[in-house]
Each structure stands twice: as C-alpha cells, then as structure tokens.
C-alpha positions as CSV (number, residue, x, y, z in Angstrom):
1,X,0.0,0.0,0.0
2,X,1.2,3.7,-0.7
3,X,1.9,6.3,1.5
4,X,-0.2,9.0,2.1
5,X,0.6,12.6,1.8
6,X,-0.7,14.7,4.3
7,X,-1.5,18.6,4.6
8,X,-2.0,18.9,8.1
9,X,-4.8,21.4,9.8
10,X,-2.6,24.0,10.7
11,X,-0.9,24.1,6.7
12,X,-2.1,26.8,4.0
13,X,-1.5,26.7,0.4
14,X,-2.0,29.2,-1.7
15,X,-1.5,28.0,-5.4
16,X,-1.2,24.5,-7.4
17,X,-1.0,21.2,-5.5
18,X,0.2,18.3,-7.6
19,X,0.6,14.9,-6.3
20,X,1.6,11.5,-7.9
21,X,0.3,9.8,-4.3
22,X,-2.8,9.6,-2.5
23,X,-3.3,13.2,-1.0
24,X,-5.3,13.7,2.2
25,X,-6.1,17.4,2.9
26,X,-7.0,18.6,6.8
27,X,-5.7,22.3,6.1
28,X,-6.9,24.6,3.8
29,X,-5.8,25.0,-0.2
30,X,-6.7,28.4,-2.2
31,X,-5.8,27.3,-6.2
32,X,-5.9,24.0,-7.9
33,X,-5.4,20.6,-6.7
34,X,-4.5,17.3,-9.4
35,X,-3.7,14.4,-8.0
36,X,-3.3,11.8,-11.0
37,X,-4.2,8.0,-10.5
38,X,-4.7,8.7,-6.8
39,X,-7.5,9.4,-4.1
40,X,-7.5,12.9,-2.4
41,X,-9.2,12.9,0.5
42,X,-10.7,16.8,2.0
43,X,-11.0,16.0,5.7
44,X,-13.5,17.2,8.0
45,X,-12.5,21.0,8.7
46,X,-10.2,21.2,5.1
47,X,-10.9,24.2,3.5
48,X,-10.7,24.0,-0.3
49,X,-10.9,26.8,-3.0
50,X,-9.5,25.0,-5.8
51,X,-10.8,22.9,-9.1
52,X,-9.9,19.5,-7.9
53,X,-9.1,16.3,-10.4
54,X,-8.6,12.9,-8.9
55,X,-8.6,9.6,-9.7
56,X,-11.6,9.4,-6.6
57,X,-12.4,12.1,-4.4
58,X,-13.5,12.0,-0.8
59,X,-14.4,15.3,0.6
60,X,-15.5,15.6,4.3
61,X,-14.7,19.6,4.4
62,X,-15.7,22.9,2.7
63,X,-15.0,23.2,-0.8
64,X,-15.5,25.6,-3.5
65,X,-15.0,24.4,-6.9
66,X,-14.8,22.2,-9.8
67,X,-14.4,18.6,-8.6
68,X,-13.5,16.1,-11.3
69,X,-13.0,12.2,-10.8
70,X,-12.0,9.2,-13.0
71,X,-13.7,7.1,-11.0
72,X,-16.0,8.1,-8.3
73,X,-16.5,11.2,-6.0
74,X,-17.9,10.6,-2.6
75,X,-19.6,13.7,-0.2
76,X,-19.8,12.6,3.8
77,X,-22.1,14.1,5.8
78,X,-19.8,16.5,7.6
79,X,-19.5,18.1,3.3
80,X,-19.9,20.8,2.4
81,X,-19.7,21.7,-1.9
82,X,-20.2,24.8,-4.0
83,X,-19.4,23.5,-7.3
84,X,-19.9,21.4,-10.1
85,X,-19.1,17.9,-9.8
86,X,-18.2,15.4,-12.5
87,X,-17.4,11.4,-12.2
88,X,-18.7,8.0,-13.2
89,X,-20.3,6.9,-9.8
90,X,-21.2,10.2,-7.2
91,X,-22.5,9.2,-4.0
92,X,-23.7,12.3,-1.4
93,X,-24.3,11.2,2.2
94,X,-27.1,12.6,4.5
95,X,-26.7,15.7,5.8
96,X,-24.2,16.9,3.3
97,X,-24.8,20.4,2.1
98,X,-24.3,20.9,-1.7
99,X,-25.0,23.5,-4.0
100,X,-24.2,23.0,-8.0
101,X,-24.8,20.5,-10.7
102,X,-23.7,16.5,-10.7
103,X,-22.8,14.8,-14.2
104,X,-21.9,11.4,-14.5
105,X,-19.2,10.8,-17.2
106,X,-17.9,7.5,-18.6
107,X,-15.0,6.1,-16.7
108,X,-11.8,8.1,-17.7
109,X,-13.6,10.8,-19.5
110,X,-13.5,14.5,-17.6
C-alpha cells in the first residue's frame, strides 16, 4: 500500500498542488489541486478553494469548486460543496450540504 501525503490542519497553500500519491487534505488549499491516479481525500474541517481532479475524491470539508474524478466522487455528511461535480459513480451522504450541478461521465472521461 502507498503512502499518504498529508496537509495537516494548521498548513495553507495558496497556489497549485500536484501529487503523484494519494493526497489527504486537513488544512486549507486556495488554487488547484491534481492528483493523477490517486485518491484525495478533503478532511473534515479542510478548507478547499481550488478545481480539484482525482482519480476518486472523498471530501469531508468545505470546498469551492470544480471537482473532477475518474472514477467516483464521494460527499460525507460532515461536506460541504459549491461546485460542479463530474465522475462516473457520485454518491452524497445525509446531511451533506451541496450546492451546484452533478454529471456522471464515462469512466476516464472529464
């Protein structure tokens, strides 16, 4: 199993993020966020302002933006999303809070 990158709570980034690992994201990020064949994970309290693209996405936090997924995006309760969001399979949990417009895509295509 890989390694997982971590920006931790108390990190800000303030531009692109690019990862060739599975990202989890606990702090905030204020740009654009690619993480290529991998999972990005927004934790509970991550605070994103970035178009995101990801193999999957998992967002527990606040995010504002573009999300886009080769696979699957999935929102937890604890979500919330202003933003488009494009993937094969999207799942939204109870109690997640989204505003913006879901498109399923074939499997690769964004």
């Amino acid at each position: 199993m890989s390694a997982v990158a971590l920006i931790g709570p108390a990190i800000r980034i303030k531009g692109q993020v690019v990862a060739r690992e599975p990202l989890t994201i606990a702090g905030s990020v204020d740009g654009s966020i690619a993480v290529e064949g991998y999972p990005v994970t927004i934790a509970a309290g991550g605070r994103i302002v970035a178009n995101i693209v990801a193999d999957e996405i998992v967002v527990g936090g606040d995010v504002k933006g573009q999300l886009n997924a080769s696979t699957r995006i999935r929102v937890n309760e604890t979500a919330t999303i202003e933003g488009d969001m494009t993937a094969p399979k999207v799942s939204v949990a109870d109690g997640a809070k989204y505003k913006g417009k879901v498109k399923t895509s074939e499997k690769g295509s964004r």
